[in-house]
C-alpha positions in Angstrom: 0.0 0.0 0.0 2.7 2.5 0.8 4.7 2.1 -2.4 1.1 2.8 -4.2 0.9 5.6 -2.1 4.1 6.9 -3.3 3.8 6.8 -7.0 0.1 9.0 -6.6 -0.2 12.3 -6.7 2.5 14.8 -7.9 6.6 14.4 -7.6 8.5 17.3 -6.5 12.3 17.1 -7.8 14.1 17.1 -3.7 17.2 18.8 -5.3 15.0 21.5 -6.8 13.1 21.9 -3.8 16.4 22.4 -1.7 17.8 24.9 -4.0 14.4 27.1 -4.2 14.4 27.5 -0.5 18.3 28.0 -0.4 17.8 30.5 -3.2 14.9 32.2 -0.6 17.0 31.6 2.7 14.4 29.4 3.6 14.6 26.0 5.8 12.0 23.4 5.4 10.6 24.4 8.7 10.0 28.0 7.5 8.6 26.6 4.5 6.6 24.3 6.2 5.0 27.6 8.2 4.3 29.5 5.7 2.3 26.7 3.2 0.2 24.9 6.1 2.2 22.0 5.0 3.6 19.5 8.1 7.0 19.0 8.2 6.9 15.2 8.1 5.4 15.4 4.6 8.1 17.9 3.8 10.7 15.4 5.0 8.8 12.5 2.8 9.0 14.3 -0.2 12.5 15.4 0.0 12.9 11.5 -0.1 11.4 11.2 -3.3 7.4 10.5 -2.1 4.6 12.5 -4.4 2.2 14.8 -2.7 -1.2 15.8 -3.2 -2.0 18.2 -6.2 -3.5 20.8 -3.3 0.0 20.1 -1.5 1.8 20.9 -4.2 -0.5 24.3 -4.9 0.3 25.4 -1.4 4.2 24.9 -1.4 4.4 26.3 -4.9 2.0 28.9 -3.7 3.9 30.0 -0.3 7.7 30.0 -2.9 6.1 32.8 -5.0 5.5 34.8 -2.3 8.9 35.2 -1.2 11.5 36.6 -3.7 14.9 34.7 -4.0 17.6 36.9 -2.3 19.7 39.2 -4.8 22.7 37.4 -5.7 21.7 34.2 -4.4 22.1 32.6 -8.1 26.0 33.7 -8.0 27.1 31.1 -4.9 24.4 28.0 -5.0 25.4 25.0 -7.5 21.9 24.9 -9.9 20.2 21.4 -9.3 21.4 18.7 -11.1 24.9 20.2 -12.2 27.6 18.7 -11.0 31.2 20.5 -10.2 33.9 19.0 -11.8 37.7 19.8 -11.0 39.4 22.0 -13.3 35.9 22.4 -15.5 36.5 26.7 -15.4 39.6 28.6 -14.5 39.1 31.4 -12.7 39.9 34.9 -14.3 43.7 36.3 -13.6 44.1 40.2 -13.5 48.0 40.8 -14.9 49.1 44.3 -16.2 50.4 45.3 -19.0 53.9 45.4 -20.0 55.3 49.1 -19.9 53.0 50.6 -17.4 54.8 53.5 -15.3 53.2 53.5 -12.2 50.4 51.4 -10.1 48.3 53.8 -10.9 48.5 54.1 -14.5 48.3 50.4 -15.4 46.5 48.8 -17.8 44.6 46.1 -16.0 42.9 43.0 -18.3 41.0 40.3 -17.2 41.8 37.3 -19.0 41.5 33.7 -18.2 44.4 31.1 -18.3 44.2 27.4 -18.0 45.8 26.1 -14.8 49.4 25.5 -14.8 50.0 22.3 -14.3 52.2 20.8 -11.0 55.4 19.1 -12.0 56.4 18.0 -8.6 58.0 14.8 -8.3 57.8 12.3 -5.7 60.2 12.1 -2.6 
């Protein structure tokens, strides 16, 4: 009965989920506050069970109402995506050549692949 139970209704993606209410500076407990929605069934469908259609209106309603914070997007990974090593280099600031002072330089932003570590064992 319970694994009937948990293919009914509608499926929330948890990783989605977790990234809307980090994008808010929500937990699940204030989210659970704000939608009427118990905290137990927030905990059941972060683990992949389906909620009620009038569930789901009330958790998608109470996200709308609060605006993500400004700059959020910059720092939290987007859902799904994972980080690979070495995948993007950050930018390097270098002068350029023949500048007289600190002042005067030419700064560029540019970005360089990452030297690579020749160091040999001991």
């Amino acid at each position: 009965m319970e694994a009937m139970a948990r293919l009914a209704g509608v499926k929330i993606d948890p990783q989605r989920l977790d990234f809307e209410l980090a994008r808010r500076g929500l937990r699940a407990r204030d989210l659970s506050a704000r939608s009427g929605v118990g905290e137990a069934t927030l905990s059941k469908l972060r683990h992949g069970y389906a909620v009620t259609p009038a569930t789901f209106h009330r958790l998608v309603r109470a996200l709308t109402e609060i605006p993500p914070l400004d700059g959020a997007d910059l720092l939290l990974a987007q859902p799904g995506q994972k980080k690979t090593a070495g995948a993007s280099t950050p930018p390097t600031v270098h002068a350029t050549e023949g500048s007289t002072s600190a002042t005067s330089r030419n700064l560029s932003l540019t970005s360089r692949p990452a030297s690579k570590s020749t160091t040999g064992a001991i």
